[in-house]
N, C-alpha and C positions, 0 to 999 in steps of 0.2 A: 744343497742341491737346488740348483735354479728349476722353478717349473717346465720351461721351455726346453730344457734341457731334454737331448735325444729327439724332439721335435725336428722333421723336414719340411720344408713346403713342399709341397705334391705339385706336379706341374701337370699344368691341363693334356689328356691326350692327344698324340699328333694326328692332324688331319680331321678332326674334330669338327662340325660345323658345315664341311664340304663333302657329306652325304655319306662318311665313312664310319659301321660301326653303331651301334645304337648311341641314342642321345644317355647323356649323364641319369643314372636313380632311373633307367627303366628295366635293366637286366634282361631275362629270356623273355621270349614271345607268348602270348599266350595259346593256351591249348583251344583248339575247336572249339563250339559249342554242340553237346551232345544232343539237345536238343530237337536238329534236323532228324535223327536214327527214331527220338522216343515220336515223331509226328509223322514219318513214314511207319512206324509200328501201331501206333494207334490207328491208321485209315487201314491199315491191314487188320488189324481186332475187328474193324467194325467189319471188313468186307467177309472175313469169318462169321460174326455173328449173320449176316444178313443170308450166306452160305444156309445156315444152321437155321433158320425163322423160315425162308422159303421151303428148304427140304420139311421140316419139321409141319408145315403149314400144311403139306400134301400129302403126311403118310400117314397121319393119323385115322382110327374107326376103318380101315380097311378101302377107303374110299377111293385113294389115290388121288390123284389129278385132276378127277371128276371134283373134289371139294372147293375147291378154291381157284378155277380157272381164271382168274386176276393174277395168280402167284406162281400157278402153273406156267404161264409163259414165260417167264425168269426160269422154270429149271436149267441147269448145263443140258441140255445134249437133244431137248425138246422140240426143238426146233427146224431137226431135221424129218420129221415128219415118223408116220405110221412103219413105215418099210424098212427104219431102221433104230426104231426107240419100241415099236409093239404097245404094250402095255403104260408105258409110261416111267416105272419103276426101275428102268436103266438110270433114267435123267434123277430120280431123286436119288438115286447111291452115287449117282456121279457128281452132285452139286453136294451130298455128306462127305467124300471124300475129298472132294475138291476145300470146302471148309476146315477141314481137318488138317489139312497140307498148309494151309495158309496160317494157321493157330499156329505150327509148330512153327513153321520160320519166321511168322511175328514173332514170337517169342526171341528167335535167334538174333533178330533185328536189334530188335529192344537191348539184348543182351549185345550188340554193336557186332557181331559177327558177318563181316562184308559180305562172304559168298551169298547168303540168305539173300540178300537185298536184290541180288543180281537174276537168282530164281525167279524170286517174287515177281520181278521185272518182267519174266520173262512169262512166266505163266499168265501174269496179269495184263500182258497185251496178246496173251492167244484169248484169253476168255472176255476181251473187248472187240478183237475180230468177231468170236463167236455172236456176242451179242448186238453188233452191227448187223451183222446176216438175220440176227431173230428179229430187229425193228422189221429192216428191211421185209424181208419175210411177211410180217405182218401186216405192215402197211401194203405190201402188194395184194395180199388175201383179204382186204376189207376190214383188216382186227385192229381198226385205229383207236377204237377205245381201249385196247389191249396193250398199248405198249407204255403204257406206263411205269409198271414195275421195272418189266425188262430198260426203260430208259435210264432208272435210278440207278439201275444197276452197273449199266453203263456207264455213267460217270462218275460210282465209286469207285469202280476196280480200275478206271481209266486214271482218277485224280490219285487213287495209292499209287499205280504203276507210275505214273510221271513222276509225283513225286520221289520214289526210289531211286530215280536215274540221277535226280538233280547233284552236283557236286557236292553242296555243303553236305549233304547226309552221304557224301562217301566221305570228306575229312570227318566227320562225324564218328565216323566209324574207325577210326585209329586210334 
């Protein structure tokens, strides 16, 4: 039996060269990189942690708000004043729950679950309005050394939220 034998030459594909088809030895496309999902779920972790360090920073020894009015200004909901926050103690169970909501759909992020991301998105540009009205706020009421925190704050849940929206971290998410 000759080697050659049952051997065909293969003929180059047609249309080959003139944009048709992937090129020779490179098969399917590659997949996403998940990447985008695990770096919008990280700025969501921290925008929880920071949830959780603020509320946590006010409610301790019974003091409330009074403790730490550098951090008191970053609560959610603080901002609207006496006549509709009272005590204070609205804005730290609202800025614990608020942390709590964000933990769980990081989580769902991470775990590439698209709806999550579009939440996140969504809550994290109410609570960058919210804290645009708290600078502002501030800086009208003479509390300019005051908005510090509230600033930081501001452009962590603004840089998660934006980032969520961005496309690669929705291919990401397939």
């Amino acid at each position: 039996m000759h080697p050659n034998q049952g051997w065909q030459a293969q003929q180059p594909p047609q249309g080959h060269g003139q944009g048709y088809g992937p090129a020779p030895g490179w098969g399917q496309p590659l997949r996403p990189s998940v990447a985008p999902a695990f770096l919008a779920g990280g700025l969501w972790l921290l925008v929880a942690v920071l949830c959780f360090v603020l509320a946590g920073l006010n409610s301790a020894d019974g003091k409330g708000i009074r403790q730490t009015p550098e951090a008191a200004v970053a609560l959610l909901g603080l901002a609207f004043g006496r006549g509709f926050i009272a005590n204070g103690d609205p804005a730290i169970v609202a800025t614990y729950v608020a942390g709590g909501v964000v933990l769980l759909l990081a989580a769902l992020v991470i775990a590439r679950l698209g709806f999550a991301r579009w939440i996140l998105a969504g809550l994290g540009f109410l609570v960058v309005a919210y804290y645009v009205f708290a600078v502002v706020r501030l800086t009208i009421n003479h509390g300019g050394t005051l908005i510090i925190v509230p600033g930081i704050a501001l452009m962590l849940w603004l840089a998660a939220a934006m980032v969520s929206v961005l496309p690669p971290v929705g291919r990401a998410m397939r």
